[in-house]
C-alpha positions in Angstrom: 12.2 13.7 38.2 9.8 10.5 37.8 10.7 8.0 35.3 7.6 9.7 32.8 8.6 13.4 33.0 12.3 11.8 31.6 11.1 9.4 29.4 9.5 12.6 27.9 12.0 14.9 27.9 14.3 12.5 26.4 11.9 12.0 23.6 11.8 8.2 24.4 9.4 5.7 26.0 9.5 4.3 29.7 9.6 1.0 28.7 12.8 1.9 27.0 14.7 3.4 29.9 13.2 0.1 32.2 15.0 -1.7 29.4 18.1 0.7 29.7 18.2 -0.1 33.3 17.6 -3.6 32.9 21.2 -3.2 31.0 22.9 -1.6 33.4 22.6 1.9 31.6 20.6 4.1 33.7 20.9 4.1 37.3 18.1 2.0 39.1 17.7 4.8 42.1 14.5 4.6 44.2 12.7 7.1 46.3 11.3 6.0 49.6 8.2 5.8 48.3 9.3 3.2 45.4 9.1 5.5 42.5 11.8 5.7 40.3 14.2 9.0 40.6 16.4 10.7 38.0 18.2 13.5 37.4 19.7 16.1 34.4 22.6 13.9 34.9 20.5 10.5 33.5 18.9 12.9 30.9 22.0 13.4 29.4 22.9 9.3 29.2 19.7 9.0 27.8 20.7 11.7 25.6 23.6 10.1 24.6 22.2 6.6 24.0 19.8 7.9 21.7 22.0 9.6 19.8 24.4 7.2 19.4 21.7 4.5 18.2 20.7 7.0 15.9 23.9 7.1 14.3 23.5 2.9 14.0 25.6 2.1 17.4 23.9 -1.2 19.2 23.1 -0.4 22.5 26.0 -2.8 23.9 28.3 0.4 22.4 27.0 2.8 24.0 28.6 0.9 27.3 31.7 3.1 27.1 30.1 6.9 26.4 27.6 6.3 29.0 30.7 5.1 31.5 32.7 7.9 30.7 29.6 10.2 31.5 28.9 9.0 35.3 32.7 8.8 35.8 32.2 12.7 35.2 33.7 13.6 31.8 31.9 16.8 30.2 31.2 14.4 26.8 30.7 10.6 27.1 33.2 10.5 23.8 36.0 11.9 26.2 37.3 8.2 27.1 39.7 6.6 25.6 36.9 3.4 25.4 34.8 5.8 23.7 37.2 6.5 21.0 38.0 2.9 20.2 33.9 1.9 19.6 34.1 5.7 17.3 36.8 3.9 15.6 35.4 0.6 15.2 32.3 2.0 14.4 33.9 4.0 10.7 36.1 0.7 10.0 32.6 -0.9 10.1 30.8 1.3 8.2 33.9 1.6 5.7 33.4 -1.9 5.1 29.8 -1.2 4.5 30.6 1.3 2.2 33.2 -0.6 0.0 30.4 -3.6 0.2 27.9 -1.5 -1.2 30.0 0.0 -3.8 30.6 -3.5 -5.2 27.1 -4.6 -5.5 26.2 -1.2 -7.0 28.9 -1.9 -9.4 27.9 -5.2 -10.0 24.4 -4.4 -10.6 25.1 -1.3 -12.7 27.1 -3.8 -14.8 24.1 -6.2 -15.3 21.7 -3.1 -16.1 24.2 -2.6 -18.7 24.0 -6.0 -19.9 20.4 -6.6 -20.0 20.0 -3.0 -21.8 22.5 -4.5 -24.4 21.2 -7.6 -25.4 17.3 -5.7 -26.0 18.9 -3.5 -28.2 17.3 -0.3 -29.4 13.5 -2.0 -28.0 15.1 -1.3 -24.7 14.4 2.5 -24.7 10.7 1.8 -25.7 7.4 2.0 -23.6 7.2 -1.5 -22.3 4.3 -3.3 -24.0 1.7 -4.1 -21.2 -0.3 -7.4 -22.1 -3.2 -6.7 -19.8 -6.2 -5.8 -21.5 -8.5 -3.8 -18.2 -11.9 -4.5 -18.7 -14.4 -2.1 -17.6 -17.8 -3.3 -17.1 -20.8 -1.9 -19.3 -24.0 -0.5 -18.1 -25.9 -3.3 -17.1 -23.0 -5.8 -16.8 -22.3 -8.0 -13.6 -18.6 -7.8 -12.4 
């Protein structure tokens, strides 16, 4: 298939998989006629890169899955290489996590202390000091 009919089936641009290739993640094979030629084979890297940034992976991670893939493994997470980015990836976003339950905390904690020092007015309507002005008949805004 022509570099179009992919970039369409893998729901993705052709200036993304020239990029890709650029990279040194999708084959750069050429008919005799010049055109760009792929295969169901560099559907499914593409299909892997995608899903992979999806899931927040750069595209430098996606190195390992799309290796294991052309060296012929069924999944591109079949690789020992693949694992270890899978694993980096959780202790990364468990950092995340943790991070972000702290500031929540945090933040919660100054809600709580702002609340507090307004007292019972906290619960009220806010007063809004804006008067809106609607022109009269006849009046020039």
């Amino acid at each position: 298939m022509r570099i179009g009919e992919l970039a369409e089936r893998a729901g993705t641009s052709t200036r993304a998989l020239r990029y890709y290739e650029s990279r040194g993640l999708l084959p750069a094979r050429r008919a005799g006629n010049g055109y760009r030629t792929y295969d169901e084979g560099d559907l499914r890297l593409i299909q892997q890169i995608r899903t992979l940034q999806d899931f927040g992976f750069e595209l430098e991670e996606t190195r390992p899955f799309v290796e294991c893939l052309r060296a012929g493994h069924p999944a591109g997470d079949s690789c020992p290489a693949s694992l270890a980015v899978y694993r980096g990836k959780l202790a990364e976003l468990d950092a995340l996590i943790g991070r972000l339950g702290s500031i929540r905390a945090q933040v919660g904690e100054q809600l709580a202390q702002a609340e507090a020092a307004q007292g019972p007015a906290a619960s009220a309507e806010p007063l809004c000091e804006l008067a809106i002005h609607s022109p009269r008949e006849g009046e020039d805004t």
